[in-house]
RODO-2510 file (C-alpha; in nm, 4 decimals, decimal comma):
residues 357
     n   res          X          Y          Z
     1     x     9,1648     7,2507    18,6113
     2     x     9,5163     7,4003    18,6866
     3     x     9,6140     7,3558    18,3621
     4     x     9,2956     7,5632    18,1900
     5     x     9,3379     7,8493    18,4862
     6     x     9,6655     7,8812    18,3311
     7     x     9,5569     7,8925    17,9843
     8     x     9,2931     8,1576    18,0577
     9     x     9,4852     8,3504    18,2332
    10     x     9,7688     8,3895    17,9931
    11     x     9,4690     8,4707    17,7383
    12     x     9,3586     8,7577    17,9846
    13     x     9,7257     8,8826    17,9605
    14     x     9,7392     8,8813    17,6342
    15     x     9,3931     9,0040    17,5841
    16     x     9,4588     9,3332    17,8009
    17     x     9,8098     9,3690    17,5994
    18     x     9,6257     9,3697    17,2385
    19     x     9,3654     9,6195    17,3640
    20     x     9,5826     9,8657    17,6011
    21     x     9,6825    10,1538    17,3422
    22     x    10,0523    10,2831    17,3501
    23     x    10,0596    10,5749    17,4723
    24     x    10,3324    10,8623    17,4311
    25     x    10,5581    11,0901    17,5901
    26     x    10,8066    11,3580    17,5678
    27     x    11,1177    11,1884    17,7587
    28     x    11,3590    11,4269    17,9528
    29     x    11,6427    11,1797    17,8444
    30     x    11,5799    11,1908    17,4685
    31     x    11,5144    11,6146    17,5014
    32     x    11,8675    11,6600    17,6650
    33     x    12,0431    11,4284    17,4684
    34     x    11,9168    11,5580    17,1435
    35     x    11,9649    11,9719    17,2032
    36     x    12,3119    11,8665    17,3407
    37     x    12,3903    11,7085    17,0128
    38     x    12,2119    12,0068    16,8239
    39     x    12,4830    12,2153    17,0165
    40     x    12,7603    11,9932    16,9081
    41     x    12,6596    12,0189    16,5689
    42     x    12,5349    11,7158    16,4473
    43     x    12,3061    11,7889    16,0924
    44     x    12,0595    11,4788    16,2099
    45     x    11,9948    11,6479    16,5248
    46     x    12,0007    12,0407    16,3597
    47     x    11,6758    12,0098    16,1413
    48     x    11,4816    12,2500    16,1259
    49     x    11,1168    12,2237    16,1205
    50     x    10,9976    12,2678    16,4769
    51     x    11,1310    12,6266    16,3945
    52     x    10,9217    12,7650    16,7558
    53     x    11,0693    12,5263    16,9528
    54     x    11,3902    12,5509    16,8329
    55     x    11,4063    12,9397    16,8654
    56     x    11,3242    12,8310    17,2350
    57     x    11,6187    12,6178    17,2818
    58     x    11,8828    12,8500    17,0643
    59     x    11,7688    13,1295    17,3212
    60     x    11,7690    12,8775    17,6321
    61     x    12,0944    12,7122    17,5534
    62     x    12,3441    12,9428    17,3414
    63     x    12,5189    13,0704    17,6959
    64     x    12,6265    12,7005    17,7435
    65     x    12,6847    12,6079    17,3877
    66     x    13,1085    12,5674    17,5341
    67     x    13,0348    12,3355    17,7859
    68     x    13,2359    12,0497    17,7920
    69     x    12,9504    11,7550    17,7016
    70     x    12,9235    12,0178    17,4071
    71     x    13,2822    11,9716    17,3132
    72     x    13,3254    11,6058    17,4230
    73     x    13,0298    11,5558    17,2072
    74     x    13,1625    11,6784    16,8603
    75     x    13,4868    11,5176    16,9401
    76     x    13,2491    11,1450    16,9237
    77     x    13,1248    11,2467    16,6419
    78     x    13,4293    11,3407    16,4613
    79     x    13,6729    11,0886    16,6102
    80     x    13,3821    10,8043    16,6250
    81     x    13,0717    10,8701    16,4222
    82     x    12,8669    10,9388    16,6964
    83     x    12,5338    11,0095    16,5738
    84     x    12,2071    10,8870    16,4893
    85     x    12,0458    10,6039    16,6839
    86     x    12,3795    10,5633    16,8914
    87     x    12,2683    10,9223    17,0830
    88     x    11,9152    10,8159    17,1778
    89     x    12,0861    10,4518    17,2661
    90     x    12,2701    10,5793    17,5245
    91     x    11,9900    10,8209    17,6136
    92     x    11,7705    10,5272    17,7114
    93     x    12,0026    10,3596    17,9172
    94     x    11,9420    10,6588    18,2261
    95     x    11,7531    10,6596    18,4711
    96     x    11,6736    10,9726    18,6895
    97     x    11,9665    11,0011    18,9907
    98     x    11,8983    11,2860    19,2027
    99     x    12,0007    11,6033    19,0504
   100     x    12,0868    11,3857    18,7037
   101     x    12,1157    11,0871    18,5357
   102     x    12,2733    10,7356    18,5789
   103     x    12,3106    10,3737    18,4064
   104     x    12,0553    10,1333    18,4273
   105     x    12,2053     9,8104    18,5154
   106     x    12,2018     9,5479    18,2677
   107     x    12,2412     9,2152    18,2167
   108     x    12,3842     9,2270    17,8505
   109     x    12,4144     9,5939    17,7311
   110     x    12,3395     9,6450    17,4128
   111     x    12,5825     9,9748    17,4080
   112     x    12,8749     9,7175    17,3099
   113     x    12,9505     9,8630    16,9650
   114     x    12,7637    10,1693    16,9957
   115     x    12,9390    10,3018    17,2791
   116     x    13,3464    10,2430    17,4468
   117     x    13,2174    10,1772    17,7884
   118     x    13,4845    10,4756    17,9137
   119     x    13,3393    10,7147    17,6600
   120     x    12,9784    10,6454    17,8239
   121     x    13,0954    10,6625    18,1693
   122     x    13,2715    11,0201    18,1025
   123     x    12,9877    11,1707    17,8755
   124     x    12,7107    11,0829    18,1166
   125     x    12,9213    11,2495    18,3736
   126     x    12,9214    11,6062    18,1415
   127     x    12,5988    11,5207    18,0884
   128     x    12,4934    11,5597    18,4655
   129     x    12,7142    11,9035    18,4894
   130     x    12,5445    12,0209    18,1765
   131     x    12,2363    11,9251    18,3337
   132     x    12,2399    12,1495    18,6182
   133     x    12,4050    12,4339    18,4980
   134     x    12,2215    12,4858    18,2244
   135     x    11,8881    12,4267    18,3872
   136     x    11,7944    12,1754    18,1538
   137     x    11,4617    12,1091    18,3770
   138     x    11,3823    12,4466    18,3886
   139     x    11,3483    12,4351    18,0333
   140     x    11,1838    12,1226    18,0371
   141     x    10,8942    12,2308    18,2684
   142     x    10,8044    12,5593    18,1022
   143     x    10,7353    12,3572    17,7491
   144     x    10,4955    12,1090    17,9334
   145     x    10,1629    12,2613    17,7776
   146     x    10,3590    12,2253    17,4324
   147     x    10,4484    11,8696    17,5371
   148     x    10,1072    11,7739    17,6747
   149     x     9,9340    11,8465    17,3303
   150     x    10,2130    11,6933    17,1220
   151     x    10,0975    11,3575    17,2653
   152     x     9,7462    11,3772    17,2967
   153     x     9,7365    11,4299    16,8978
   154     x    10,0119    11,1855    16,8430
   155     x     9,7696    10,9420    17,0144
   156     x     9,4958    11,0375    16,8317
   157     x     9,6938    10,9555    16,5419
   158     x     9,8110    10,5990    16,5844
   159     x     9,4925    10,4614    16,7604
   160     x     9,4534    10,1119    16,6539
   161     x     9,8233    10,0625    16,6214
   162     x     9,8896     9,6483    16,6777
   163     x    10,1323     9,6228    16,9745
   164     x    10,0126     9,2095    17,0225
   165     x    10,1388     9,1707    16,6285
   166     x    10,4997     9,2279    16,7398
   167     x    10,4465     8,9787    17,0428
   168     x    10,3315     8,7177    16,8331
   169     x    10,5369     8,7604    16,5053
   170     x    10,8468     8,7792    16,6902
   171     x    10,7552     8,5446    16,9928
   172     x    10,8956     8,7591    17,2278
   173     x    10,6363     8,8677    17,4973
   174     x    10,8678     8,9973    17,7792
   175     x    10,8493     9,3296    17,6460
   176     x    10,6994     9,7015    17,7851
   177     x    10,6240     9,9386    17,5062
   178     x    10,7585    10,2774    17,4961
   179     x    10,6980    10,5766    17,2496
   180     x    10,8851    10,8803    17,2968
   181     x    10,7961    11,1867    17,0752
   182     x    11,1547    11,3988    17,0214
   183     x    10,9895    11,7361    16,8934
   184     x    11,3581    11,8662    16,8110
   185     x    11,4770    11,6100    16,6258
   186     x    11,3185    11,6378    16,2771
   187     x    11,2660    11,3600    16,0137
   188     x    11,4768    11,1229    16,1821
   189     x    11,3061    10,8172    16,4335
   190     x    11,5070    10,5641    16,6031
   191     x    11,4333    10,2340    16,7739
   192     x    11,6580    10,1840    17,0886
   193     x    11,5301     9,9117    17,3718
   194     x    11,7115     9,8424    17,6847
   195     x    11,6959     9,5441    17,9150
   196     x    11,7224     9,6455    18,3021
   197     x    11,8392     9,3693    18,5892
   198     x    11,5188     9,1851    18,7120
   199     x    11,2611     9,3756    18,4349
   200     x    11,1167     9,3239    18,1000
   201     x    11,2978     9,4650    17,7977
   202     x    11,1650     9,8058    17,7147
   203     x    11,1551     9,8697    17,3422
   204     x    11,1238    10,2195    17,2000
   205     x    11,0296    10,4232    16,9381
   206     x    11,1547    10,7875    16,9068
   207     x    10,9706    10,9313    16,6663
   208     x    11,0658    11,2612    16,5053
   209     x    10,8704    11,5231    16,4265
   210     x    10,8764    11,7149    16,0760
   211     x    10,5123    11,8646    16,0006
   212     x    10,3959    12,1804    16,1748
   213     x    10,1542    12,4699    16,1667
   214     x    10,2542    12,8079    16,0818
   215     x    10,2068    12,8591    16,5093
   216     x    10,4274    12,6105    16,5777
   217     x    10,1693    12,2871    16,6454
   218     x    10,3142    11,9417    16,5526
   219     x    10,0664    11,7837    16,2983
   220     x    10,0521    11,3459    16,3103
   221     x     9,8902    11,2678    16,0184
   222     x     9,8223    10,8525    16,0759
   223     x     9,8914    10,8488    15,6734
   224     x    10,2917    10,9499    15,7684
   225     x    10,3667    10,8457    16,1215
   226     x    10,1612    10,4866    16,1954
   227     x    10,4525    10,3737    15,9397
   228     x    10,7406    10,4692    16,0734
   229     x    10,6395    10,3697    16,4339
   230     x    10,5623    10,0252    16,2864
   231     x    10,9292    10,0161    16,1342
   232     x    11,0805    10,1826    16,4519
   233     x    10,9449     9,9046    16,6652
   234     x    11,0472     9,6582    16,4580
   235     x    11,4305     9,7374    16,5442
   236     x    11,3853     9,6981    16,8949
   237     x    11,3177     9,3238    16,8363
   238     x    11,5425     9,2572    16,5532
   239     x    11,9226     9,4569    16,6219
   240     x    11,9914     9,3273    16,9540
   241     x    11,9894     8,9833    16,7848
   242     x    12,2610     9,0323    16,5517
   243     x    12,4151     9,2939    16,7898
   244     x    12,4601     9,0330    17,0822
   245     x    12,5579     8,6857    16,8735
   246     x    12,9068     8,7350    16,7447
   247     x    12,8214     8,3755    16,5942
   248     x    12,5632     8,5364    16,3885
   249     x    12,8059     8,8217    16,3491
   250     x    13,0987     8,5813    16,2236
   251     x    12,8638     8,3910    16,0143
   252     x    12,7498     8,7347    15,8032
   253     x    13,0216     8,9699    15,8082
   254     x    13,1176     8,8923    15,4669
   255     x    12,7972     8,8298    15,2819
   256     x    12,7245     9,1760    15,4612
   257     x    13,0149     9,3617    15,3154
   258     x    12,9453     9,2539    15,0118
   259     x    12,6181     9,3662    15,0141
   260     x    12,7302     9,7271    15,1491
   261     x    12,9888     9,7743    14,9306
   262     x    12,7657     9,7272    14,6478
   263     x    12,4875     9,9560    14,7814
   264     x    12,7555    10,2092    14,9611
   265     x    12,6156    10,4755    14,7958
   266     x    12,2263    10,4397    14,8741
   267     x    12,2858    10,2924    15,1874
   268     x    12,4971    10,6581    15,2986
   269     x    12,1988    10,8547    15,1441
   270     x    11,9887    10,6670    15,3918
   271     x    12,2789    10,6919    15,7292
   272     x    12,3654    10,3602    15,6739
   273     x    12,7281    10,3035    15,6792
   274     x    12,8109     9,9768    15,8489
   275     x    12,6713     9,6269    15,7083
   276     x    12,5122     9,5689    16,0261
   277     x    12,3112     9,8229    15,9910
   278     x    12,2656     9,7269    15,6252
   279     x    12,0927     9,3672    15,7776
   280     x    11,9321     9,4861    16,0333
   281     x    11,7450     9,7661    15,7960
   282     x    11,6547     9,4844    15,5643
   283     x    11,5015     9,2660    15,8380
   284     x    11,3382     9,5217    15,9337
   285     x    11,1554     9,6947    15,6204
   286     x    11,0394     9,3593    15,4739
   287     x    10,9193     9,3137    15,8552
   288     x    10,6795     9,5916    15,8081
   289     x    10,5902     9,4603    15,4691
   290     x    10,5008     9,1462    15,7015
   291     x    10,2770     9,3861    15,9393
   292     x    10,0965     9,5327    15,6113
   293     x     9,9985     9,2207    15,4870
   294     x     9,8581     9,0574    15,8104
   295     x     9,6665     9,3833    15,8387
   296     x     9,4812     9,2948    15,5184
   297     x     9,6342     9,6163    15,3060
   298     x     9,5869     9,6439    14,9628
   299     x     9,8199     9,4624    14,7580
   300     x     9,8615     9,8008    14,5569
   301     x    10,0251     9,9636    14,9408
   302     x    10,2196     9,6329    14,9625
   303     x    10,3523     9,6643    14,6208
   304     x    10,4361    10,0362    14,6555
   305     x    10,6196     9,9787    14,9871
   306     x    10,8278     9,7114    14,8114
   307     x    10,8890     9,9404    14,5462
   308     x    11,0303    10,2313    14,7566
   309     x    11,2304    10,0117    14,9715
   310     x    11,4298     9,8784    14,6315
   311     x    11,4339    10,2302    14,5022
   312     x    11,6097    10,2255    14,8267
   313     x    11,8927    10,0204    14,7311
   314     x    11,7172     9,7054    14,9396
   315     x    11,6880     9,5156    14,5701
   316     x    11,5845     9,2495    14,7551
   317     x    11,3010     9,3085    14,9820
   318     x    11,0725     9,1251    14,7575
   319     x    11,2561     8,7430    14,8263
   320     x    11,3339     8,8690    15,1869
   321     x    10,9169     8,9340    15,2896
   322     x    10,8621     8,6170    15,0644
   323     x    11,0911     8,4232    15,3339
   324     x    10,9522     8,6135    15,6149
   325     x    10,5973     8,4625    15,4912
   326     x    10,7544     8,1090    15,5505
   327     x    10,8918     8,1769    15,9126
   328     x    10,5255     8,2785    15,9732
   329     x    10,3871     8,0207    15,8287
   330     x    10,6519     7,7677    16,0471
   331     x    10,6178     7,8429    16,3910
   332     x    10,6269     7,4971    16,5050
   333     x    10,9719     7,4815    16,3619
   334     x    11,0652     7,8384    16,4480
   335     x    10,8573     7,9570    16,7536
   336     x    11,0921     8,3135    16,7450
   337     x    11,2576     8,5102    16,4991
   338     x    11,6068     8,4208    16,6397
   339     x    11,5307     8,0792    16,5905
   340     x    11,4712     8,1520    16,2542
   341     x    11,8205     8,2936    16,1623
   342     x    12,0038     8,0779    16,0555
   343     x    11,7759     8,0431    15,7336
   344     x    11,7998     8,4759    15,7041
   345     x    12,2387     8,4021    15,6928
   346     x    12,1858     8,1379    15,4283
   347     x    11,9341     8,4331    15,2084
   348     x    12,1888     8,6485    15,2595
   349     x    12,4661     8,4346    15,1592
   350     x    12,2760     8,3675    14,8688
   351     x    12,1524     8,7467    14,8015
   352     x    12,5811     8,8443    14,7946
   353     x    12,6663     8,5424    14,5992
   354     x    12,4014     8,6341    14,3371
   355     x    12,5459     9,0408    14,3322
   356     x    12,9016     8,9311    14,2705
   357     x    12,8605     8,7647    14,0114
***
């Protein structure tokens, strides 16, 4: 009887999981961290599409556009490629300290190689002054209407999105779903997660926002966004694995620059400039390949997403999603995707062996 109270309760768990929608916000965290690196320069961060909001900020911010985060901020990104995903990393790793921010304990960060721990402690320190001064909250509060109806249609958009899919492909249930919608920060979505002392891991999706009305309204069209939050969530279950095993990382570091160096130039079109990033991107895509098929969509969609991903300089997505089908189909043998690995080094042994010669 113990034994089947067990059972139906995990059910119930996992029942409520499946059916509770994600639902999404506008985080303070990513806000500040992107309009400070707008300041600093960054192009990823200095699209221009939400061109009402942004006149908002430029008019907010320009008096404090010489602060020192501003300055420390370009020097990262000169001196260290800061950028991208590594911005909204660190953003995620706050939590709300009084007047400011500070770092969420961790177990194992997942910063290590995204941020020099001294570089993190100082920025989030400008951060705080910047903060204050600028009255970053002030700013924050008056563009809650704007922010309240940027997530009710972003919702609208994505209902029916499959959170339990990720649980269950990847085996990894001790996670809390986040979506945070960065109106600033253009075509550009990232998947941080973070894993605080005594919690679950909370994965993310940052989803950018590049389609407005003429009045300045975010559109979510389900046909654009549902896929990139797919792929977004997707990271947050595959980087830290690669990120965190410097086994794994010894074992592919030179199939991986092999691969990079002969797809430099599509993989820079696309940000990509590392080989981990070049792995991790691969898993990834043929990942949500994985997601389309269990959702039943039309092998003409599957196709087509194949096709782009190649056109991509990922030549080979199609073998990758056909070995993804066999860790799904061997979860006896591989009850998680990290057990699984080891077979994903030998592809991509294989994959870099095959493109040398």
């Amino acid at each position: 009887m113990k034994k089947i109270l067990i059972a139906l309760a995990l059910f119930t768990i996992t029942f409520t999981m499946a059916r509770t929608p994600v639902r999404s916000t506008i985080d303070e965290r990513v806000e500040l961290f992107s309009i400070i690196f707008r300041l600093a320069g960054n192009p990823e961060y200095n699209m221009k599409f939400a061109k009402h909001y942004i006149a908002d900020i430029n008019a907010h911010f320009a008096p404090y556009k010489n602060e020192p985060v501003i300055s420390f901020a370009k020097e990262l990104a000169t001196e260290k490629n800061m950028g991208f995903s590594k911005v909204m990393f660190l953003a995620v790793h706050l939590k709300k300290s009084k007047n400011g921010f500070a770092m969420i304990p961790e177990q194992n960060s997942n910063l290590i190689g995204k941020w020099d721990p001294a570089d993190a402690e100082k920025f989030v320190g400008l951060v705080n002054s910047f903060y204050r001064r600028s009255g970053f909250n002030l700013f924050f509060r008056a563009h809650k209407k704007r922010y309240t109806q940027a997530t009710k249609d972003f919702d609208q958009s994505i209902d029916g999105f499959d959170q339990q899919w990720y649980l269950n492909y990847y085996g990894d249930h001790q996670v809390d779903y986040r979506v945070a919608i960065g109106l600033g920060n253009g075509g550009a979505n990232y998947g941080p997660s973070v894993t605080p002392i005594g919690s679950k891991r909370r994965v993310y999706a940052i989803m950018g926002s590049w389609t407005f009305t003429a009045d300045g309204t975010p559109i979510f069209a389900r046909e654009t966004y549902l896929s990139y939050l797919i792929h977004e969530f997707n990271h947050s279950f595959v980087d830290h694995i690669l990120e965190q095993s410097p086994k794994i990382d010894s074992m592919l570091i030179a199939s991986g620059e092999i691969l990079l160096a002969a797809r430099r130039k599509e993989m820079k079109l696309e940000g990509y400039e590392d080989w981990h990033s070049l792995i991790n991107e691969s898993l990834v895509r043929a990942s949500v390949v994985r997601y389309m098929i269990d959702h039943k969509q039309s092998q003409k969609e599957i196709n087509n997403e194949i096709a782009k991903q190649r056109e991509k300089g990922f030549t080979w997505m199609e073998d990758l999603v056909q070995l993804l089908g066999e860790y799904e189909t061997s979860r006896v043998d591989y009850p998680t995707f990290e057990r699984f690995y080891p077979r994903l080094t030998t592809f991509f042994e294989k994959t870099a062996t095959n493109i040398s010669h």
